[in-house]
MARDRENNU-747749 format. One record per residue (C-alpha): residue number from 1; residue in three letters; x, y, z. Coordinates in Angstrom, 1 decimal, padded with zeros to 4 digits. Each point is the difference from the previous one (the first is absolute). Layout:
// MARDRENNU-747749
   num   residu       xx       yy       zz
   NUM      ALA        X        Y        Z
...
***
This chain:
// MARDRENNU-747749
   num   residu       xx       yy       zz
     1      UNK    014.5   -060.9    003.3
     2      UNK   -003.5   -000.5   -001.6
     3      UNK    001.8   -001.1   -003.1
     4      UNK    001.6   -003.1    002.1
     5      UNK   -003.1   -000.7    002.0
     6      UNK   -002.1   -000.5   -003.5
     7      UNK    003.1   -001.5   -001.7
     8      UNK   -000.2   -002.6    003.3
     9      UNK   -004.1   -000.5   -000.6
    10      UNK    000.7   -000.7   -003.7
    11      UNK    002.9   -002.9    000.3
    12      UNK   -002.1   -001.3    003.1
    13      UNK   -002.7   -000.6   -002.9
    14      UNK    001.9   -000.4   -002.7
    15      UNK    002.3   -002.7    002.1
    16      UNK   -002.9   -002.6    000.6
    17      UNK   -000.1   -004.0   -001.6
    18      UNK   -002.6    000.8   -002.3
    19      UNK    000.9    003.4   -001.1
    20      UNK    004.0   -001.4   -000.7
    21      UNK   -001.5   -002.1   -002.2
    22      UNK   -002.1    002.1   -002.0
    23      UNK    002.9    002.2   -000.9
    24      UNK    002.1   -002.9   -000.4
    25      UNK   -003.0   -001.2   -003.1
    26      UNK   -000.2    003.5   -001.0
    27      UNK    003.6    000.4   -000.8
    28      UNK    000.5   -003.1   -001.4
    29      UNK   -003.3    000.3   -002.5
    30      UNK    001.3    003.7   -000.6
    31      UNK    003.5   -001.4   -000.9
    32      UNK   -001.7   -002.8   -002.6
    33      UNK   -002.0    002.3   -001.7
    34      UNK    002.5    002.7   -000.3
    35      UNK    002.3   -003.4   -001.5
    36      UNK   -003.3   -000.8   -002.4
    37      UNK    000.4    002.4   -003.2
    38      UNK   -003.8    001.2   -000.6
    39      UNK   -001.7   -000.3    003.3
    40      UNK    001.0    003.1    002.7
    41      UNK   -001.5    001.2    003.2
    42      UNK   -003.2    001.5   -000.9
    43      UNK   -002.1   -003.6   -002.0
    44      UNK    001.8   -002.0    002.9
    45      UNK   -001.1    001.9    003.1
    46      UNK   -003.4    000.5   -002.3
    47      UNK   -000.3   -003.8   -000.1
    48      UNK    001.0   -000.7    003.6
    49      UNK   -002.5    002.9    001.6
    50      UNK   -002.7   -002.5    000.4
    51      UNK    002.3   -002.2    002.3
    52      UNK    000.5    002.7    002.3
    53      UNK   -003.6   -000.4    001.0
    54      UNK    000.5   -002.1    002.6
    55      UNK    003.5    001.5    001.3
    56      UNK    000.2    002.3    003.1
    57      UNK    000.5    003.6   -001.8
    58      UNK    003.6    000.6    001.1
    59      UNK    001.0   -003.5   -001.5
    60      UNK   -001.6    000.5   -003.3
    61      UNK    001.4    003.6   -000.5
    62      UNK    003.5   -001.5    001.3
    63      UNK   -000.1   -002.7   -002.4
    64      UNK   -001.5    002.4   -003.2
    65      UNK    003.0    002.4    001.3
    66      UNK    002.5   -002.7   -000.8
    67      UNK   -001.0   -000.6   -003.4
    68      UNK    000.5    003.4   -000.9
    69      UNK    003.2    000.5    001.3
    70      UNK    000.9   -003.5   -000.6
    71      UNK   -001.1    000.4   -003.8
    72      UNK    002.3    003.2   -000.3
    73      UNK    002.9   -002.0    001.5
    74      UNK   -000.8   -003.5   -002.5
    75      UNK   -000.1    002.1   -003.1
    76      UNK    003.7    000.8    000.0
    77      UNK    001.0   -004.0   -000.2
    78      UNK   -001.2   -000.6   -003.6
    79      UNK    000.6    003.9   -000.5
    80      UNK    003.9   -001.3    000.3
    81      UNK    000.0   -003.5   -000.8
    82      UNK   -002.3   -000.2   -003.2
    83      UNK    000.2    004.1   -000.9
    84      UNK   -004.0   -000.5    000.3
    85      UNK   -001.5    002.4    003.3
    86      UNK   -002.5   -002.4    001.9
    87      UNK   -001.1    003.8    001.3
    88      UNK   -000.4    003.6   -001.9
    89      UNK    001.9    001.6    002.5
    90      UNK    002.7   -002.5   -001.0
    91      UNK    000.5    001.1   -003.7
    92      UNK    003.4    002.3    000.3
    93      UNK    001.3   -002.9    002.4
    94      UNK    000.3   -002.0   -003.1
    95      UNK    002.8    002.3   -001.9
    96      UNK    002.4   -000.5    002.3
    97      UNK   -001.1   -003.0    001.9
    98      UNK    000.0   -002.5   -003.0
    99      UNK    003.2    001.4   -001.2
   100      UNK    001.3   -001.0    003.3
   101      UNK   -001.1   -003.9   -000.4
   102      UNK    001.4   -000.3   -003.2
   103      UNK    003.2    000.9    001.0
   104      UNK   -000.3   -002.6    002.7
   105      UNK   -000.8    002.2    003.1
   106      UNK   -003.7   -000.6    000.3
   107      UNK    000.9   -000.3    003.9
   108      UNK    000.9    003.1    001.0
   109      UNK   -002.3    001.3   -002.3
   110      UNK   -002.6   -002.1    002.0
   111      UNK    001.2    001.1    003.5
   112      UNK    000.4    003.8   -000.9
   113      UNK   -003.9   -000.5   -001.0
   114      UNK   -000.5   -001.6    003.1
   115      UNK    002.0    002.1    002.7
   116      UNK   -001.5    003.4   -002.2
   117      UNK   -003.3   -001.1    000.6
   118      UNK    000.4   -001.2    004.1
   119      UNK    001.9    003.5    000.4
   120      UNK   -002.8    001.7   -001.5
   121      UNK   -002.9   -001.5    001.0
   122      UNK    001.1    000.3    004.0
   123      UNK    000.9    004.0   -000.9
   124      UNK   -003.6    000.2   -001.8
   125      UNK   -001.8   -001.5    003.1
   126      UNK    001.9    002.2    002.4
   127      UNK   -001.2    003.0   -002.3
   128      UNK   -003.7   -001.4    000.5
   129      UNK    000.5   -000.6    004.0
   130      UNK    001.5    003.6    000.2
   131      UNK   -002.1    002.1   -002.4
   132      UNK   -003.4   -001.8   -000.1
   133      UNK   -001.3    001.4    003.3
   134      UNK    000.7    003.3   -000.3
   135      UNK   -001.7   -000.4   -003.5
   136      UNK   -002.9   -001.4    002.0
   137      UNK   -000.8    003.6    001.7
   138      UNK    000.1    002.1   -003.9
   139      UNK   -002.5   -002.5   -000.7
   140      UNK   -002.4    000.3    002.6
   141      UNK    000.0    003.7   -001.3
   142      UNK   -001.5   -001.4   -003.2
   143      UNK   -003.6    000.6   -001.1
   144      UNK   -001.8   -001.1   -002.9
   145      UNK    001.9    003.2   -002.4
   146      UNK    003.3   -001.0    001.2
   147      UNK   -000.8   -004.0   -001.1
   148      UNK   -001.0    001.4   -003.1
   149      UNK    002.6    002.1   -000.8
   150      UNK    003.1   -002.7    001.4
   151      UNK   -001.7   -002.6   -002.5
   152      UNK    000.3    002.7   -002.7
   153      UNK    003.5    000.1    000.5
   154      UNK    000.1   -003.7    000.5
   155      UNK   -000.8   -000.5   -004.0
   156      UNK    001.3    002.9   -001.3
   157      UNK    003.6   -001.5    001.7
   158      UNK   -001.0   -003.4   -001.5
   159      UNK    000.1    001.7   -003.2
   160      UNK    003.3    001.6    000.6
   161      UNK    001.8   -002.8    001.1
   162      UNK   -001.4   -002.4   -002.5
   163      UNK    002.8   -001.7   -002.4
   164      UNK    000.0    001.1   -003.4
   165      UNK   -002.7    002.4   -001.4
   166      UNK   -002.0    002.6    002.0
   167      UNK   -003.0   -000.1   -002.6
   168      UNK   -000.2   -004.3    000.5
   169      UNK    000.1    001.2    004.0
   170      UNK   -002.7    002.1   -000.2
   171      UNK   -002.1   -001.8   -002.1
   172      UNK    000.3   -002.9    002.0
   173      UNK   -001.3    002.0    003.5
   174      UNK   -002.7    001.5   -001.7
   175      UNK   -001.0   -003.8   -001.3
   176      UNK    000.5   -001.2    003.4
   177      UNK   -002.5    003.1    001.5
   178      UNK   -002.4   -001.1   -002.6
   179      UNK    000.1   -003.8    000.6
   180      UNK   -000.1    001.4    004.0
   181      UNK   -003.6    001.6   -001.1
   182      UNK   -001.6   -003.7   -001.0
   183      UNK   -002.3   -000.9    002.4
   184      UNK   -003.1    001.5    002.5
   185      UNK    000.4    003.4    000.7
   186      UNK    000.3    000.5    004.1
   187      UNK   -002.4    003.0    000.3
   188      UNK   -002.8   -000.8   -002.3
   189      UNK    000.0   -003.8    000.0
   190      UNK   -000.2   -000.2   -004.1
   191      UNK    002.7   -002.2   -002.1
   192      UNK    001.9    001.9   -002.2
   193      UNK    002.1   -001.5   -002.9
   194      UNK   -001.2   -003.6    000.1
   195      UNK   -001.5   -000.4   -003.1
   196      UNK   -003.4   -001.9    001.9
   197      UNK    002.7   -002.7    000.9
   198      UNK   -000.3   -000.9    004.2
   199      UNK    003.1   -001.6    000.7
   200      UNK    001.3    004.0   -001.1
   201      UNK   -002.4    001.6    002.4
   202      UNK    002.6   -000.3    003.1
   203      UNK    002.5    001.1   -002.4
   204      UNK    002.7   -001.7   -001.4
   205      UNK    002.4   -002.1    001.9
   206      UNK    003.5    001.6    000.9
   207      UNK    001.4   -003.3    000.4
   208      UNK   -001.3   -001.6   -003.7
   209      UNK    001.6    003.1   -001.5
   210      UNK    003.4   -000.3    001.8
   211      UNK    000.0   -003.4   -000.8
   212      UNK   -001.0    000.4   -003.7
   213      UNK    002.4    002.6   -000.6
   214      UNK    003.1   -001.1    001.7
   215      UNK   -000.4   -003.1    000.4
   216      UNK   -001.5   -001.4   -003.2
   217      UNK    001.0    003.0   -002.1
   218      UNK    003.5   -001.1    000.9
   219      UNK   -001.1   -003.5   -000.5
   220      UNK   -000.7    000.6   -003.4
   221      UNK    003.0    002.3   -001.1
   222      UNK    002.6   -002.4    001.4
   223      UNK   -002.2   -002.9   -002.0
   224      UNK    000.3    001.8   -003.2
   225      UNK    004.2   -000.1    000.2
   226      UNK    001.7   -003.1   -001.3
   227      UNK    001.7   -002.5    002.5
   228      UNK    003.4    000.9   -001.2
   229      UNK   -000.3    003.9    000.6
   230      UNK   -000.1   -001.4    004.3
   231      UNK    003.4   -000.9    000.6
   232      UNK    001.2   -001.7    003.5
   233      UNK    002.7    000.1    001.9
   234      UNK    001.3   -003.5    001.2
   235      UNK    003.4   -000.2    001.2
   236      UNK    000.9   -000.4    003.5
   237      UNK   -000.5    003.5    002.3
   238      UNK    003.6    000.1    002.1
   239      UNK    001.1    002.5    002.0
   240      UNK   -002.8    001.6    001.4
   241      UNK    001.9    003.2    002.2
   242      UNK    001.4    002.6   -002.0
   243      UNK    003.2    001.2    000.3
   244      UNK    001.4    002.8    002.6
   245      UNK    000.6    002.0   -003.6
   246      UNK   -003.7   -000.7   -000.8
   247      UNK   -000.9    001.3    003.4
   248      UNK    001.7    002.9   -000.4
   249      UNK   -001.8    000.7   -002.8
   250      UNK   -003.5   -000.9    000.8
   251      UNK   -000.6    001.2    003.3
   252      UNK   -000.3    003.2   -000.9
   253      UNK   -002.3   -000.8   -002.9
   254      UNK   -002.0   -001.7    002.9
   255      UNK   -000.5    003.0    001.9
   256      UNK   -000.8    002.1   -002.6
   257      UNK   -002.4   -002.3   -001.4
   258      UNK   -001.6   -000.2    003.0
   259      UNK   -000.1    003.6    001.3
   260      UNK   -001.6    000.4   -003.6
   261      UNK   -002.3   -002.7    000.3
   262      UNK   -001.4    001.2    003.4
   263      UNK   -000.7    003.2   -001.7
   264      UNK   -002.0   -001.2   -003.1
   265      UNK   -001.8   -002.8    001.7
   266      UNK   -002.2    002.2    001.5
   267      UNK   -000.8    001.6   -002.8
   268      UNK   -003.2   -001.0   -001.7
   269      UNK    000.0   -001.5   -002.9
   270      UNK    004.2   -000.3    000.0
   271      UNK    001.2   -002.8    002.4
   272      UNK    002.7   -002.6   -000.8
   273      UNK   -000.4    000.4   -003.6
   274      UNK    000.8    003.8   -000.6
   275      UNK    002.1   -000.4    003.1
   276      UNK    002.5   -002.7   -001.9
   277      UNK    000.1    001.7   -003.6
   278      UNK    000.9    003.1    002.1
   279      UNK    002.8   -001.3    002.2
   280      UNK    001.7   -001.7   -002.6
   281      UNK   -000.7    003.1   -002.3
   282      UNK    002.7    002.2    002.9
   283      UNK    001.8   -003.0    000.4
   284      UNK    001.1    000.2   -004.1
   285      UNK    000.3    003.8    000.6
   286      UNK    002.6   -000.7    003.0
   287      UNK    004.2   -000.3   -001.2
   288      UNK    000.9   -003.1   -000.4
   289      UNK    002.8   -000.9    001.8
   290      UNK    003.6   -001.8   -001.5
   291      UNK   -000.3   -003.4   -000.7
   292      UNK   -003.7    000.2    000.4
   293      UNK   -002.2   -002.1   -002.7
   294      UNK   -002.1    002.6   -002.1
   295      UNK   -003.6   -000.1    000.4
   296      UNK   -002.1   -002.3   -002.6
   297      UNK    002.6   -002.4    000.4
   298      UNK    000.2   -001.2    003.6
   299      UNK    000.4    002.2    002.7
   300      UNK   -001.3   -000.9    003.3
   301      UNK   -001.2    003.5    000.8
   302      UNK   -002.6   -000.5   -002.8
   303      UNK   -001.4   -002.8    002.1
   304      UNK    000.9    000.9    003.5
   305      UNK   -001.7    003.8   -000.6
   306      UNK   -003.9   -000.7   -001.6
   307      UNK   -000.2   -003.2    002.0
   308      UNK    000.2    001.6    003.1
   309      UNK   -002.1    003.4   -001.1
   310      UNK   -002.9   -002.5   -001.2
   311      UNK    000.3   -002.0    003.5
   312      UNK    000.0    003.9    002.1
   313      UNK   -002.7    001.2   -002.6
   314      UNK   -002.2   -003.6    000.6
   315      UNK    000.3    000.5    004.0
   316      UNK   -000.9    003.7    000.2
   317      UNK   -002.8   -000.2   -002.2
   318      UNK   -001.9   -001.2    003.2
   319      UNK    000.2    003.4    001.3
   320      UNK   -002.9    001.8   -002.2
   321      UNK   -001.8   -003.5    000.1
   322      UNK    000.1    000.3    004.1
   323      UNK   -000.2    003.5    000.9
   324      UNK   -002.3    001.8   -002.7
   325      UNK   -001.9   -003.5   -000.9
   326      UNK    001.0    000.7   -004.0
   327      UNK    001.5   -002.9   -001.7
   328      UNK    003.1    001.5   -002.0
   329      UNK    000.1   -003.0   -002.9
   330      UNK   -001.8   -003.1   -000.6
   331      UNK    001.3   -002.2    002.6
   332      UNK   -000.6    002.1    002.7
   333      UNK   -003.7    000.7   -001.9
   334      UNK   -000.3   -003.6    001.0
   335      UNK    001.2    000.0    003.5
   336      UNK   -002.7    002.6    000.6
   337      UNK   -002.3   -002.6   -001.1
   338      UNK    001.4   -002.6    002.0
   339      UNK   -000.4    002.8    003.1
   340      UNK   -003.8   -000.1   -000.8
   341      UNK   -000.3   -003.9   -000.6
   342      UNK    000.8    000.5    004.0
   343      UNK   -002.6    003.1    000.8
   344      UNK    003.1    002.3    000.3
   345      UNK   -000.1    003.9   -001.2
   346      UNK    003.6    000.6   -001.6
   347      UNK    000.9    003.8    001.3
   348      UNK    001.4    001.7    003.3
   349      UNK   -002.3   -001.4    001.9
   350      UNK    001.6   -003.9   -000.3
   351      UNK    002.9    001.3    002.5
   352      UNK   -002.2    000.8    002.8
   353      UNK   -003.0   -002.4   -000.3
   354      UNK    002.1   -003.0   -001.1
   355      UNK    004.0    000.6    001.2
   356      UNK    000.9   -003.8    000.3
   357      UNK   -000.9   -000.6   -003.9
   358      UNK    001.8    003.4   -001.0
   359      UNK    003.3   -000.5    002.1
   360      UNK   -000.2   -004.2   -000.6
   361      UNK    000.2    000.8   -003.6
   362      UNK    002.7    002.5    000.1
   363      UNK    002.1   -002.8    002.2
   364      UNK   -000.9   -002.4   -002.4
   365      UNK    001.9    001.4   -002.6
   366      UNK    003.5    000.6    002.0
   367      UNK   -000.8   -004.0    000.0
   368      UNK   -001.2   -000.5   -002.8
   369      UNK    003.1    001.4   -001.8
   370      UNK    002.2   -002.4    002.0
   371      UNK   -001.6   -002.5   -001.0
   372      UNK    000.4    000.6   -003.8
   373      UNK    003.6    000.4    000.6
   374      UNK    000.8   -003.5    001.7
   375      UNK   -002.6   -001.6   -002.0
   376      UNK    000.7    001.2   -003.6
   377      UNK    004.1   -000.1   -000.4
   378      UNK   -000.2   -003.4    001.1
   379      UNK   -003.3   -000.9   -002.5
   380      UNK    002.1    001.3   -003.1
   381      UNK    000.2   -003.3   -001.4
   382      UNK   -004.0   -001.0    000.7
   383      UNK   -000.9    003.3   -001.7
   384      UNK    002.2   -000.9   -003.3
   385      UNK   -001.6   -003.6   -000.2
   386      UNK   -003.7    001.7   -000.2
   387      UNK    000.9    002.5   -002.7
   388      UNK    000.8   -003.4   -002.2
   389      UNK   -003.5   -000.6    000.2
   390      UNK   -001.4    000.2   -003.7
   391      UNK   -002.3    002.6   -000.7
   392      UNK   -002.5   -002.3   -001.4
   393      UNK   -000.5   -001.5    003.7
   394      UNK    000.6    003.0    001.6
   395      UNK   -002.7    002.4   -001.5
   396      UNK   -003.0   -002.2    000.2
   397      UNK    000.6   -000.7    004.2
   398      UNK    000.0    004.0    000.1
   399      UNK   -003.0    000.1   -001.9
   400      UNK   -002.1   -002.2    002.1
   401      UNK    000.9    001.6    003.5
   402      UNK   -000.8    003.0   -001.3
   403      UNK   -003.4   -000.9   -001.3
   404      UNK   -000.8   -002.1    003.4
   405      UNK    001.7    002.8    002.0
   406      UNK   -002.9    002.8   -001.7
   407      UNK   -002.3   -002.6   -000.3
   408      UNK    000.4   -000.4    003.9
   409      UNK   -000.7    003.7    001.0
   410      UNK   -003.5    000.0   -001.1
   411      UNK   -001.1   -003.4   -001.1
   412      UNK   -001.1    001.5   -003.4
   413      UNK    001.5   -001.2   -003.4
   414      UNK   -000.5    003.3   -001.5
   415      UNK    003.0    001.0    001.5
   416      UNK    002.3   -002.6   -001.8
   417      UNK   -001.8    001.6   -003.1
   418      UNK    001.4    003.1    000.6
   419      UNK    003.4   -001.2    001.6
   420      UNK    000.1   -001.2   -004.0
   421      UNK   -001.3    003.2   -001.6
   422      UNK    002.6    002.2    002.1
   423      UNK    003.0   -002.4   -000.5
   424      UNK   -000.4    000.8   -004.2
   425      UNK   -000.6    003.8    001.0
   426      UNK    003.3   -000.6    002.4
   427      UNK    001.8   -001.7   -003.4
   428      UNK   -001.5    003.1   -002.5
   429      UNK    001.8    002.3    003.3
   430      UNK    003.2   -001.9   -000.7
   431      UNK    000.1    000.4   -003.4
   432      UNK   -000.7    003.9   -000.1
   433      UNK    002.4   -000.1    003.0
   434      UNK   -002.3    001.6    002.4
   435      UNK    000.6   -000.3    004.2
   436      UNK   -003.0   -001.6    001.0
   437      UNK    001.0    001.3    003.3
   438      UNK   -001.9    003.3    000.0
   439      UNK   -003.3   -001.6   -001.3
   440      UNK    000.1   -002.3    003.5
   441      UNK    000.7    003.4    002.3
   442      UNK   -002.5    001.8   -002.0
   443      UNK   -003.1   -002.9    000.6
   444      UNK    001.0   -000.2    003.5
   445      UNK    000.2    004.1    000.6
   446      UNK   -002.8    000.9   -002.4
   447      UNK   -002.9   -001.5    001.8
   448      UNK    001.6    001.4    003.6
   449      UNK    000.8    004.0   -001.8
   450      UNK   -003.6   -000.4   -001.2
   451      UNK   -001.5   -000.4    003.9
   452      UNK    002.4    002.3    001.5
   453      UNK   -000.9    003.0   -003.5
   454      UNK   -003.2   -000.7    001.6
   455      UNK   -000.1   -000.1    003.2
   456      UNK    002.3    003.8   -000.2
   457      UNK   -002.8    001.6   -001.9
   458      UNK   -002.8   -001.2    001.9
   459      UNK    001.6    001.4    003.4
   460      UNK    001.2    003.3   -002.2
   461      UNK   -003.8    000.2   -001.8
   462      UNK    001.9   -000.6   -002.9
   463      UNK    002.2    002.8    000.1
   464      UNK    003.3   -001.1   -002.0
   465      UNK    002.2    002.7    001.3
   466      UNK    000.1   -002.5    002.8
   467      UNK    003.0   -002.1   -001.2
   468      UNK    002.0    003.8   -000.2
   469      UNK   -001.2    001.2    003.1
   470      UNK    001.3   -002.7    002.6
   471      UNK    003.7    000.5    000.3
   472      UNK    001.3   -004.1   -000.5
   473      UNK   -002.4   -000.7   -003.0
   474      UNK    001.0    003.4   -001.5
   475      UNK    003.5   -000.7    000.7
   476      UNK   -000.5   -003.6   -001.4
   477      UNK   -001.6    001.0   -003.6
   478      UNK    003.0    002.5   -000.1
   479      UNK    002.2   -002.7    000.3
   480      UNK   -001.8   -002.1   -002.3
   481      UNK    000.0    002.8   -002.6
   482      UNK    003.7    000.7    000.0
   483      UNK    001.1   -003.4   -000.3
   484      UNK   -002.5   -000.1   -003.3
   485      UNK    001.4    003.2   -001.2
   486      UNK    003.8   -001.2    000.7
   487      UNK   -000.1   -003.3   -001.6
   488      UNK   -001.8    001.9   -003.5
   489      UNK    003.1    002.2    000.1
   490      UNK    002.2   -000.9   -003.5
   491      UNK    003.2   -000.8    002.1
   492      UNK   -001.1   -001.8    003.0
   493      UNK   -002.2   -002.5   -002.1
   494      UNK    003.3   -000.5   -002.1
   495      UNK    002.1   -000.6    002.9
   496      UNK   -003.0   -002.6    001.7
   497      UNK   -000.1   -001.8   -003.7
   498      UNK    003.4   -000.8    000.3
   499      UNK   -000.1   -001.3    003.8
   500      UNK   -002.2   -002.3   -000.9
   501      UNK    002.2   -001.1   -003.1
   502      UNK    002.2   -003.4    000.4
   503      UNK    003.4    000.6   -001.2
***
């Protein structure tokens, strides 16, 4: 009964004029930068922190909540119509998805993307309303060796589930804990690392390297392709439902995709990206059935299955951000900034001190996924007419929000400086085909594991045995350690190289 009296607190929030229409903006600017091939979630929500400034908290988080979600929805529309993902977590969604518009059914491929993603994003905030309180109580039982130890656990399954290479992985965390080390050291006071440069002295700037390296970096690569390489899709989209035979089919893909999803999200580090190689990884291993299209040439369980594990994987994600206050990847790295922008501590405490911004946000997304559904199948048309926008006049707007949106946060140009500086590091990343993922959960956890190594050793009197002898953190490094020794073992890193392979 608890359930339904918060459930009733949240969708009296969530339900008001003004909060409406900050998911409505959210969902729309989620959908249009998923659409837009080289800008995602994390430089947009970056470049739009500043405005949140003068928003109530609940209708900032509501609104940075539907560009995440929104992003992960928008990413499958060129994904399928121009067999270019507008989102990472919408790279498998191409194989099957294009294959599917070329043969003239871009519209069910289109509405099995859509009614995948509502499914899964209402089962992923159900899975947040259900599970995130009793979360809330482990988490209270957490002292600074426990924080520690989970953030351990947290990079060690970034490098895990990273695409492609474990060494690239690793080396990007550890780059990421040393950029996290720039700055003025909280005990002592003294800078360390910034060269005798000021603007470095506070450490450098989460959002100018998000930016740099996604944003730009991606700016860059898709600048160095020729024209011709970006093909477009322009005939007519007809025939938006699927067939009963294509329901058939894809409903169970849903489910599984989204059960799957659920499960990932909340892993740190995973989310919607591991969470969509993966379900369409068991979807390939599952029979095909007579009649049925093989995959890799336009089966609608190939977009039906990662869409909706990427839309259950981008809703539970919240859960480690709202219970244990530790961002799992970069977006919700930035929604903990966006938390602090509005003096609020991310962690179990949010529940209790501030219910009506907890539960308004978890309503907000039964809404918020509603929305995307009416508003996107309709908006097919409107999203086609944008991708025919040349490149040349496309890149230079992204550019310049970007710069005013860093600029913005500090009122410094140094940080458009090293916006620049990151976005070539971001294109060398792209070229040696290393996930700049890790690097942004390592700068955001480094600086926090530091505090909490710490603050463990100063209440043990530095006695290490400390992280063994407390049952969770013990318990936690075990973990940590067996998924490191699993993932080195000969077979299982051949089975996860080819999971990650698009065939």
């Amino acid at each position: 009964m608890e359930l339904f009296d918060n459930l009733a607190l949240g969708f009296g929030v969530a339900f008001t004029f003004q909060n409406l229409l900050y998911a409505l903006l959210g969902c729309l600017l989620g959908t249009l930068i998923g659409v837009l091939p080289g800008l995602g979630p994390v430089p947009t929500i970056a470049m739009l922190l500043p405005i949140t400034y003068g928003l109530p908290p609940v209708s900032a988080l509501i609104m940075l909540a539907g560009i995440y979600y929104g992003a992960q929805y928008g990413g499958s529309t060129t994904a399928i119509l121009v067999n270019l993902p507008g989102e990472s977590s919408s790279v498998v969604t191409v194989i099957d998805g294009y294959q599917m518009a070329r043969k003239g059914r871009a519209g069910p491929a289109l509405a099995a993307a859509g009614i995948g993603s509502f499914i899964a994003g209402c089962f992923g905030t159900l899975v947040i309303a259900g599970f995130a309180p009793p979360l809330t109580e482990v988490a209270l039982k957490f002292g600074p060796a426990e924080y520690f130890s989970l953030m351990v656990l947290g990079l060690i399954g970034a490098v895990v589930l990273a695409s492609g290479s474990l060494l690239k992985a690793l080396a990007m965390i550890l780059l990421g804990l040393l950029f996290g080390m720039v700055g003025t050291d909280v005990n002592s006071g003294v800078a360390r690392y910034s060269f005798d440069i000021p603007e470095l002295t506070d450490g450098i700037s989460f959002i100018a390297i998000a930016m740099g390296v996604f944003g730009y970096g991606e700016i860059i690569s898709n600048l160095s392709k020729s024209e011709e390489e970006r093909e477009v899709f322009t005939a007519k989209v007809t025939g938006l439902m699927p067939t009963a035979q294509d329901f058939k089919r894809m409903l169970p893909a849903i489910m599984r995709g989204t059960a799957l999803g659920s499960s990932l999200g909340i892993l740190p580090g995973g989310g919607a990206l591991l969470s969509s190689f993966a379900a369409y990884t068991i979807e390939k291993k599952t029979k095909l059935r007579p009649g049925e299209v093989p995959f890799g040439q336009g089966n609608i369980r190939g977009v039906a299955a990662p869409e909706s594990a990427n839309n259950a994987g981008s809703q539970t994600s919240f859960i480690p951000l709202l219970t244990l206050g530790i961002p799992p990847n970069a977006v919700m790295a930035l929604m903990v900034g966006a938390m602090t922008i509005h003096n609020i501590q991310p962690g179990p405490q949010v529940m209790t001190s501030n219910p009506e911004l907890f539960w308004g946000l978890i309503a907000s997304m039964w809404i918020g996924n509603l929305m995307l559904i009416v508003l996107n199948l309709p908006m097919i048309g409107l999203w086609i007419k944008l991708l025919t926008v040349p490149y040349r006049w496309l890149f230079p707007a992204i550019v310049l929000f970007c710069a005013v949106g860093v600029y913005s946060t500090n009122n410094n140009t140094f940080d458009i400086w090293m916006v620049a500086i990151f976005g070539f590091i971001g294109y060398i990343f792209i070229k040696l085909g290393c996930e700049p993922a890790p690097l942004l959960l390592g700068l955001i956890l480094g600086p926090m594991m530091e505090e909490y190594l710490r603050r463990a050793l100063l209440i043990s009197r530095g006695d290490w045995a400390v992280f063994v002898t407390r049952p969770i953190s013990a318990g936690l490094l075990a973990v940590a350690t067996l998924l490191l020794v699993i993932v080195v073992m000969p077979s299982i890193k051949k089975k996860r190289e080819e999971a990650f392979v698009e065939d």
